[in-house]
Every structure is written in structure tokens, then in C-alpha cells.
MDTraj code that builds the backbone (N, CA, C; nanometers):
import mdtraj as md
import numpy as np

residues = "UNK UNK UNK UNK UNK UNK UNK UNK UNK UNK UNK UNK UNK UNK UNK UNK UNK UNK UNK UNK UNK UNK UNK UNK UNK UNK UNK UNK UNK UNK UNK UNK UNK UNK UNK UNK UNK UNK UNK UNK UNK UNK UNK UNK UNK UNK UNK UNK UNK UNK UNK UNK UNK UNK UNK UNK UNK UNK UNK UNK UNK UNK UNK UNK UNK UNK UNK UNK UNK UNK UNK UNK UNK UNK UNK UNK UNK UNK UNK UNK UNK UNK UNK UNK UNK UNK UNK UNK UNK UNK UNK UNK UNK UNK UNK UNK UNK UNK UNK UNK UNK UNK UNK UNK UNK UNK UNK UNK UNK UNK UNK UNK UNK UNK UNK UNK UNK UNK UNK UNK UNK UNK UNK UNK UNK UNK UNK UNK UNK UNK UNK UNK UNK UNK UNK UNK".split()
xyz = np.array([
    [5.7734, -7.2998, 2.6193],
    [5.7603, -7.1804, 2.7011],
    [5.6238, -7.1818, 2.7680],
    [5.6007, -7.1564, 2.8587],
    [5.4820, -7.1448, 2.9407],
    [5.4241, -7.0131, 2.9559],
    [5.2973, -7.0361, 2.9676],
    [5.2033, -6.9027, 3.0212],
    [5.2432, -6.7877, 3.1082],
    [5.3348, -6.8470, 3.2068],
    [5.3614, -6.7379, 3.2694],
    [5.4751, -6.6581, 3.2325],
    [5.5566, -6.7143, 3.1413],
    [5.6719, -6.6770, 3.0542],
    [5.5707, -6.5470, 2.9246],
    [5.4998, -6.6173, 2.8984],
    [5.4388, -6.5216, 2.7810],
    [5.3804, -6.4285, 2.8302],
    [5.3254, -6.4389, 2.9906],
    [5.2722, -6.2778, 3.0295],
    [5.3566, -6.2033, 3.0400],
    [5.4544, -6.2068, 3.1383],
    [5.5986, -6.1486, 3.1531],
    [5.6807, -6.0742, 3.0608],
    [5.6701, -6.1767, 2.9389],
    [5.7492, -6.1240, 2.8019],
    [5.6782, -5.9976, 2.7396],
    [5.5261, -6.0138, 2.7693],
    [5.4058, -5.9281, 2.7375],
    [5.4295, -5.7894, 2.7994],
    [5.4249, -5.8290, 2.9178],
    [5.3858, -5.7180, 3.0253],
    [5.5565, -5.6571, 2.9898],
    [5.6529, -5.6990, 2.9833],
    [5.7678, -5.6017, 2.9748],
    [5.7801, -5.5243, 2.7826],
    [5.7112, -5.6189, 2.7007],
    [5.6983, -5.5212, 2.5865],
    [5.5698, -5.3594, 2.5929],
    [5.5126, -5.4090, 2.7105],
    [5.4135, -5.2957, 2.6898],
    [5.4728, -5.2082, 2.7573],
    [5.5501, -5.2209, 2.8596],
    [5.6101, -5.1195, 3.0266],
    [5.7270, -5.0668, 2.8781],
    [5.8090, -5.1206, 2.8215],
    [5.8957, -5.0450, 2.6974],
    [5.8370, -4.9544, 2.6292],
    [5.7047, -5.0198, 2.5938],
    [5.6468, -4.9320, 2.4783],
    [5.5650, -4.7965, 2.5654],
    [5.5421, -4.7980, 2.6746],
    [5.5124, -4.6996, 2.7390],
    [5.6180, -4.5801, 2.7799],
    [5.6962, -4.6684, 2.8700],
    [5.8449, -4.5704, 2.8821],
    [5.9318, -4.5260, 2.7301],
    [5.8953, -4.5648, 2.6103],
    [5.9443, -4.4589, 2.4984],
    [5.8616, -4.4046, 2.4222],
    [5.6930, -4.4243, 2.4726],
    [5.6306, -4.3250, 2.4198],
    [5.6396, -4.1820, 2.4757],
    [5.6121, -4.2093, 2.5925],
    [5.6619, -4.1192, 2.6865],
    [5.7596, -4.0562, 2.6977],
    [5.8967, -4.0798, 2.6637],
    [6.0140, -4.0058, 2.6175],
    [6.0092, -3.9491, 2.5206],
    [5.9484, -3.9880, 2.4079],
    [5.9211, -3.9220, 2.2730],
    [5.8370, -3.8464, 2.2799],
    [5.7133, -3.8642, 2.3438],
    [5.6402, -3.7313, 2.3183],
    [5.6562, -3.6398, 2.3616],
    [5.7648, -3.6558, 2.5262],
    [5.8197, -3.5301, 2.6001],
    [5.9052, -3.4384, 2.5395],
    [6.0097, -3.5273, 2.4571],
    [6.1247, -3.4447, 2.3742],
    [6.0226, -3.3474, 2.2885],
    [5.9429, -3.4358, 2.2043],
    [5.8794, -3.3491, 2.0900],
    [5.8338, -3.2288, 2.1179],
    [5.6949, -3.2456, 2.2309],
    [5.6425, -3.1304, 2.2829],
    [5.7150, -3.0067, 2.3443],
    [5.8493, -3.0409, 2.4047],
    [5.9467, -2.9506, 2.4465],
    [6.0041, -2.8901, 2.3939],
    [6.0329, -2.9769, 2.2467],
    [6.1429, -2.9428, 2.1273],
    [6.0895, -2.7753, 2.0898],
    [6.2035, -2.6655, 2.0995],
    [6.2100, -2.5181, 2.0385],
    [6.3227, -2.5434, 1.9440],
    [6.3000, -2.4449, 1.8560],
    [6.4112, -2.4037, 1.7224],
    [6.4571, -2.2861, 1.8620],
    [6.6125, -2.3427, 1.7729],
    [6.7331, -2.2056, 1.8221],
    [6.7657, -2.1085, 1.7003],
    [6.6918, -1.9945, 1.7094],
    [6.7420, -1.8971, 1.5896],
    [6.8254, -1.7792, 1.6028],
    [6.9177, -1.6902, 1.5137],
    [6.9247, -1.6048, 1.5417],
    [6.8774, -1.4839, 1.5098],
    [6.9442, -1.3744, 1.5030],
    [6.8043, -1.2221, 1.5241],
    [6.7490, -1.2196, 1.3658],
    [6.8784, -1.2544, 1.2576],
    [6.8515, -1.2410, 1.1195],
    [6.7833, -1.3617, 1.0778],
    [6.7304, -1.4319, 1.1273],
    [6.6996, -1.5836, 1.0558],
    [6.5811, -1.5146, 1.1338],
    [6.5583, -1.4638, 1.2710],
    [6.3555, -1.4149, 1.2960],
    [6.3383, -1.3353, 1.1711],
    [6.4265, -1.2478, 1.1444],
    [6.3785, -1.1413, 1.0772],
    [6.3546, -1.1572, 0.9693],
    [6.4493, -1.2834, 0.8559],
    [6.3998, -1.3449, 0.7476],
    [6.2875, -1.4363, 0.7477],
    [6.2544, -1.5171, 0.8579],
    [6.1285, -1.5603, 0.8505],
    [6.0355, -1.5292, 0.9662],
    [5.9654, -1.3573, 0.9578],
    [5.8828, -1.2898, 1.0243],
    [5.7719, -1.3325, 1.0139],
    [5.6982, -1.3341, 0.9061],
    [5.5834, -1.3878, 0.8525],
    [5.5335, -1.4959, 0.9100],
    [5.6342, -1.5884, 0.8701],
    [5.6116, -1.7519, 0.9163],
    [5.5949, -1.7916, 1.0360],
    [5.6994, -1.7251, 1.1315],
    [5.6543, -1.7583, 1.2630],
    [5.5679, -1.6339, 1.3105],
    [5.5191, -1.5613, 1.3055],
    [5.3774, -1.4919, 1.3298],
    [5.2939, -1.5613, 1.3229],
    [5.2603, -1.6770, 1.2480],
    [5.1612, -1.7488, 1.1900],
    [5.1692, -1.9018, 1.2817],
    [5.2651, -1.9111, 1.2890],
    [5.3242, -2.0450, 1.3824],
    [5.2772, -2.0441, 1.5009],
    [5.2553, -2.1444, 1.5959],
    [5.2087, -2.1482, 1.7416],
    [5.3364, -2.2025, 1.7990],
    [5.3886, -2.2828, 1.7520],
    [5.4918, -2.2544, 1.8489],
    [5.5446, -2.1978, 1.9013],
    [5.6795, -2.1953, 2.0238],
    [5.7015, -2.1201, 2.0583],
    [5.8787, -2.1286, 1.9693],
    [5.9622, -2.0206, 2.0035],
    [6.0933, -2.0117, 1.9357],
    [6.1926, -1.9938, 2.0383],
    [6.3044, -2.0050, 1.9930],
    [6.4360, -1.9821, 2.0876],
    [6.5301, -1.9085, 2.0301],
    [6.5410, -1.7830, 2.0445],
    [6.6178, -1.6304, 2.0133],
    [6.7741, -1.6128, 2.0717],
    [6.8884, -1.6352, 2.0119],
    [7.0353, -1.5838, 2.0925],
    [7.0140, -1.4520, 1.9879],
    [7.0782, -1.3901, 2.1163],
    [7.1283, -1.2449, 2.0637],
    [7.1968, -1.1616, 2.2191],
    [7.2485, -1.0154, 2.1367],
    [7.2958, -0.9588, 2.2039],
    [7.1785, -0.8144, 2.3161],
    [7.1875, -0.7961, 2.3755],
    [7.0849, -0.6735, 2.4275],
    [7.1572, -0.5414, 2.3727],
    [7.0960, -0.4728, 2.3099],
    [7.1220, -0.3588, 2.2269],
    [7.1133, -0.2320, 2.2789],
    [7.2297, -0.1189, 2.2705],
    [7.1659, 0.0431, 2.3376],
    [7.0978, 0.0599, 2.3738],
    [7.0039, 0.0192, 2.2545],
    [6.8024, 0.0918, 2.3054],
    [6.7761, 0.0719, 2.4041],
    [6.6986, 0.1512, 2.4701],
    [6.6530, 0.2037, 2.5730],
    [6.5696, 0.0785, 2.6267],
    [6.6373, 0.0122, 2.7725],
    [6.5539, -0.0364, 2.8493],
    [6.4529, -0.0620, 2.9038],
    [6.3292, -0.1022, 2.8890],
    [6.2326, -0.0273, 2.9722],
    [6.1733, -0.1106, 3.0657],
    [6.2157, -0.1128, 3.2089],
    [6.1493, -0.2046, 3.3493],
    [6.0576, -0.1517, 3.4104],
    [5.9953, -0.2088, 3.4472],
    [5.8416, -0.1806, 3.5334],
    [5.8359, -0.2407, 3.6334],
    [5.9305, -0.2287, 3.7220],
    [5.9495, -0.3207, 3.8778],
    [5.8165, -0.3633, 3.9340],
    [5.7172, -0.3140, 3.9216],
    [5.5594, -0.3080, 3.9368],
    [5.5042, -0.3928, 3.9087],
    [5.5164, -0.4173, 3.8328],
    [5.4101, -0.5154, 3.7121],
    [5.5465, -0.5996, 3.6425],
    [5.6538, -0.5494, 3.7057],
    [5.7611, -0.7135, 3.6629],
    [5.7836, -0.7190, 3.4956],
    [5.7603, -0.6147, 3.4325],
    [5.7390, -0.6214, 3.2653],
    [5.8823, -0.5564, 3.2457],
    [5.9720, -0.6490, 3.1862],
    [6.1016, -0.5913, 3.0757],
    [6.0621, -0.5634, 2.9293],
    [6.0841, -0.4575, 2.8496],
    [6.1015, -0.4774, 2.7465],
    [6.2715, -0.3671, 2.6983],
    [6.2912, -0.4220, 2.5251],
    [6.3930, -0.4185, 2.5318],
    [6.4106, -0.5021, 2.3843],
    [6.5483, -0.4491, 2.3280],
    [6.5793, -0.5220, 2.1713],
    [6.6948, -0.5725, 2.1826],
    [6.7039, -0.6915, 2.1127],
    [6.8183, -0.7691, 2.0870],
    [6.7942, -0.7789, 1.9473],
    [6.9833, -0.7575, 1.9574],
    [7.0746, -0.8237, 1.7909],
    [7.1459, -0.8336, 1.7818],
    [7.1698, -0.8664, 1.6004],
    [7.3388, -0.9279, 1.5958],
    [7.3414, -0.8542, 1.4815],
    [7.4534, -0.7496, 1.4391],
    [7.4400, -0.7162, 1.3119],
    [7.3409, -0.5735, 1.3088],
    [7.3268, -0.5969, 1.1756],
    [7.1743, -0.4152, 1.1982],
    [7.0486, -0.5071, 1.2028],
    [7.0225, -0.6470, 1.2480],
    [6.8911, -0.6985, 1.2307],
    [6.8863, -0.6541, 1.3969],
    [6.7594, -0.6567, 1.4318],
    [6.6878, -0.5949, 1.5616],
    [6.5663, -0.6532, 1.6518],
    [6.5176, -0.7094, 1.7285],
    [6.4513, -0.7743, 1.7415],
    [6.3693, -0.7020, 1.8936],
    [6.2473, -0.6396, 1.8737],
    [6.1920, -0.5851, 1.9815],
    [6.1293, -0.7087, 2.0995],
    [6.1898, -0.6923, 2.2321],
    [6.1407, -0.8374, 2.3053],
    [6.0457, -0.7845, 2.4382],
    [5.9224, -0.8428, 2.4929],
    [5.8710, -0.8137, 2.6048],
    [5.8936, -0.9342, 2.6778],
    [5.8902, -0.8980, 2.8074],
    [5.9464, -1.0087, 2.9340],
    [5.8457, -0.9903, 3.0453],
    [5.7852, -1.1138, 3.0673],
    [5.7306, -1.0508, 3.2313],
    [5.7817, -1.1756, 3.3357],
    [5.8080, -1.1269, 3.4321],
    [5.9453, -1.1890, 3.5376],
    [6.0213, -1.1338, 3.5757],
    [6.1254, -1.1652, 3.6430],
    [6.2147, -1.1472, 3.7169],
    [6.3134, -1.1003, 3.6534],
    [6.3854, -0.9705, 3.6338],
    [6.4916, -0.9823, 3.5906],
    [6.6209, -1.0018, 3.6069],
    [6.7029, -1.1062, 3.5281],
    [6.7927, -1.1608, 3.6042],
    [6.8889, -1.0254, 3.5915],
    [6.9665, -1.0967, 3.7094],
    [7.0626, -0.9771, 3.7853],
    [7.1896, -0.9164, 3.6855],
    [7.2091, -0.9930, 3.5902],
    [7.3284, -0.9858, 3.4670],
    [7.2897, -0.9238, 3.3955],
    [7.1480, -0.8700, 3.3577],
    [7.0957, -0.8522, 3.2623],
    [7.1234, -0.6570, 3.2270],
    [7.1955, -0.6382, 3.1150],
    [7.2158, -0.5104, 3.0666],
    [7.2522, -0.5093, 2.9256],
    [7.2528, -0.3893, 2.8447],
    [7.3357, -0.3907, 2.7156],
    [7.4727, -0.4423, 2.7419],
    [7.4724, -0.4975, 2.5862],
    [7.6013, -0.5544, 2.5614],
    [7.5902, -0.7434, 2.6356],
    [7.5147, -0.7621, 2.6994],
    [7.4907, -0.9251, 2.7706],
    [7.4095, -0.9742, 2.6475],
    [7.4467, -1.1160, 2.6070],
    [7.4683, -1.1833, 2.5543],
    [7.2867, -1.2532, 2.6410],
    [7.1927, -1.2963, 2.5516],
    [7.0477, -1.3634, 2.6085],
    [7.0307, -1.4582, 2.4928],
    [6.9663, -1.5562, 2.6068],
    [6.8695, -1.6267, 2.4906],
    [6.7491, -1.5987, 2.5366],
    [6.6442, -1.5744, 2.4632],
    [6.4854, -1.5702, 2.5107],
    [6.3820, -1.6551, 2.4284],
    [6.2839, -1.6865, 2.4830],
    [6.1846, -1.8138, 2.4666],
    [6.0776, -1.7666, 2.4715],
    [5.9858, -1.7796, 2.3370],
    [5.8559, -1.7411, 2.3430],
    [5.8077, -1.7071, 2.2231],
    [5.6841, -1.6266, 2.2055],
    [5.6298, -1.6421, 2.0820],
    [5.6432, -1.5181, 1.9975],
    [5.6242, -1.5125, 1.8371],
    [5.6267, -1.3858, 1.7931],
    [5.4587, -1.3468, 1.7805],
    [5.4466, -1.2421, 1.8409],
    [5.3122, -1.1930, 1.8022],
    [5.3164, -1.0928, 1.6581],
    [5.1599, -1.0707, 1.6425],
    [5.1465, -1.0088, 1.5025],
    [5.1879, -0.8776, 1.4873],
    [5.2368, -0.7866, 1.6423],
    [5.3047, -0.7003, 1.6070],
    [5.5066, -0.7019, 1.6060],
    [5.5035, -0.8154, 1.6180],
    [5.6229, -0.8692, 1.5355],
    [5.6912, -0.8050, 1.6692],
    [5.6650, -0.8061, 1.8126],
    [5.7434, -0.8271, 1.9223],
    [5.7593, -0.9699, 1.9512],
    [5.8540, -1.0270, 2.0037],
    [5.8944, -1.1672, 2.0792],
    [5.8283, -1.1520, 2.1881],
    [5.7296, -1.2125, 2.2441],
    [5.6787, -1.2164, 2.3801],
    [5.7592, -1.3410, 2.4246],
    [5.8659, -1.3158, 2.5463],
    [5.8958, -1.3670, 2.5782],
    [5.8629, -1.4515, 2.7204],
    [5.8603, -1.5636, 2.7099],
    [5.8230, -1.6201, 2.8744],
    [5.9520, -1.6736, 2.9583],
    [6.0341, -1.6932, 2.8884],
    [6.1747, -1.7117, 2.9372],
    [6.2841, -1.6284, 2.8782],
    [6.4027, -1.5852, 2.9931],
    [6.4554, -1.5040, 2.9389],
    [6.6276, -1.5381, 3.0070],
    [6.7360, -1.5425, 2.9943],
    [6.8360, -1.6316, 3.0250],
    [6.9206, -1.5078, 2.9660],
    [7.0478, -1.4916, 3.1192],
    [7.1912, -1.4335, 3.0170],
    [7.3066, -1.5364, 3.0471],
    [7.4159, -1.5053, 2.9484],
    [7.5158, -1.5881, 2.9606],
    [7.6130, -1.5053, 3.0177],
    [7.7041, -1.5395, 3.0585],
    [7.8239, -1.4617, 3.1303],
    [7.8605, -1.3410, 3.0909],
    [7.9033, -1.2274, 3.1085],
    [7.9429, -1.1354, 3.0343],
    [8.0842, -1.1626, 3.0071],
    [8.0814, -1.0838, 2.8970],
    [8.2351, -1.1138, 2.8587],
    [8.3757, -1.1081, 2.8701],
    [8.3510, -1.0120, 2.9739],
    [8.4402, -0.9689, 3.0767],
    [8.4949, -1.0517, 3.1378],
    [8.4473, -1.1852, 3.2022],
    [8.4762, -1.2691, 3.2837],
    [8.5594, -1.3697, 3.1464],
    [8.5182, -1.3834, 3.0578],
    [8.6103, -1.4718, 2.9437],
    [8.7400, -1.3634, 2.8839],
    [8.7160, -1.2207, 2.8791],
    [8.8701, -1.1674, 2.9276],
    [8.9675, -1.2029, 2.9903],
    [8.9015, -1.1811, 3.1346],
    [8.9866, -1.1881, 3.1966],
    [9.0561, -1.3714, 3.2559],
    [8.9492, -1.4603, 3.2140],
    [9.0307, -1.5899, 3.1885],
    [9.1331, -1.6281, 3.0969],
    [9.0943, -1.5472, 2.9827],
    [9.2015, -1.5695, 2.8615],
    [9.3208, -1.4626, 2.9008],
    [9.2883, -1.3842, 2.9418],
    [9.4184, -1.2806, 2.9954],
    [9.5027, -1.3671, 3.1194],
    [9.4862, -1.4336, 3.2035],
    [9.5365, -1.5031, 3.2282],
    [9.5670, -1.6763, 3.2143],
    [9.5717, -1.6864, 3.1537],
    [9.6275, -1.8094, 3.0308],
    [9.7655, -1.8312, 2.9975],
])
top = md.Topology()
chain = top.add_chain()
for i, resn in enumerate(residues, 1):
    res = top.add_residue(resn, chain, resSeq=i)
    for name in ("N", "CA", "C"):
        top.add_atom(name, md.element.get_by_symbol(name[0]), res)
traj = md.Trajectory(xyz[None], top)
């Protein structure tokens, strides 16, 4: 084998080892836990203390809405069950967004045990999976 064979062989183990460090550290750093309202609420403590950030499904609950078209601030509780989860939002609120809609939200728990959320996502309402299964 020759020299220029062994750079080649070289230079493509390092361009590998670059392109899957790089994939790996992207997944990692990106990587959120998906929880739900009773699994925050059983481990409150822990993620208070945690820097990461978390990933919340739940439902948007009665309680009282509160938007600030102004200053772009949602807040607002999601759950599943009697567990409850108080959430703040600043952004846009998406257009689906009411009790009874189905969210996931992204972000951190602070020490007063609100979800500050930086992302905030609804899924279809359910209405629309009614009325697909009603006609079936």
C-alpha cells in the first residue's frame, strides 16, 4: 500500500469521526424527557434542581386563561387527572390553543414550581378525530 493510500484511508477515518461526533453531540444536547403532568408532579423537587430543560403532554384545563397580547405572555394550567401543572408562555399564541386542547410544552421548572415554558405546541382537537371516526 502506498503513502498516498494511507493519507486517504486517514483523512476519511477522521472526516467519520467528525461527522459522528457531531451527530452525537447534537442528539444529546437536544435530547428532552417527555413527561406527563403526574410524573412533574412526582418528581417536583428534582427537576427544580435540574437545568435541563423538560417536555410536558397534557391537557389545558378550565382555569382561567390569562393572555397579555402586549407583552405576548400566556399563562395557564395543564393536566391529566387531579394532577395540575401551572405553565407561563411568552410567544405567539397558537391559534388552536383553548381548554380542553391537548399541548405539549418545553421548558424549565422554576423554584416556584411554574413550567416556564419556551415552546408551546397543540395537537388537533378532538373534534376533528370525531368526526373522522364518525365517518369510517
Amino acid at each position: 500500500m502506498s503513502t498516498h493510500h494511507v493519507k486517504i484511508a486517514i483523512g476519511m477515518v477522521v472526516i467519520v469521526a467528525a461527522v459522528a461526533y457531531l451527530v452525537l453531540s447534537g442528539t444529546t444536547a437536544s435530547a428532552v424527557y417527555f413527561l406527563t403532568v403526574p410524573e412533574v408532579q412526582q418528581q417536583l423537587s428534582a427537576l427544580q434542581q435540574a437545568s435541563h430543560p423538560i417536555r410536558v403532554a397534557g391537557q389545558v384545563t378550565a382555569d382561567p386563561v390569562h393572555w397579555d397580547v402586549r407583552h405576548l405572555s400566556l399563562a395557564f394550567h395543564i393536566g391529566e387527572g387531579e394532577a395540575r401543572l401551572p405553565v407561563q408562555y411568552k410567544g405567539v399564541k397558537p391559534d388552536m390553543f383553548q381548554a380542553g386542547v391537548s399541548v405539549i410544552v418545553e421548558g424549565r421548572i422554576g423554584r416556584d414550581g411554574v413550567l416556564h415554558a419556551s415552546t408551546l405546541m397543540t395537537s388537533c382537537p378532538s373534534k376533528y378525530q370525531d368526526e373522522k371516526d364518525a365517518s369510517s
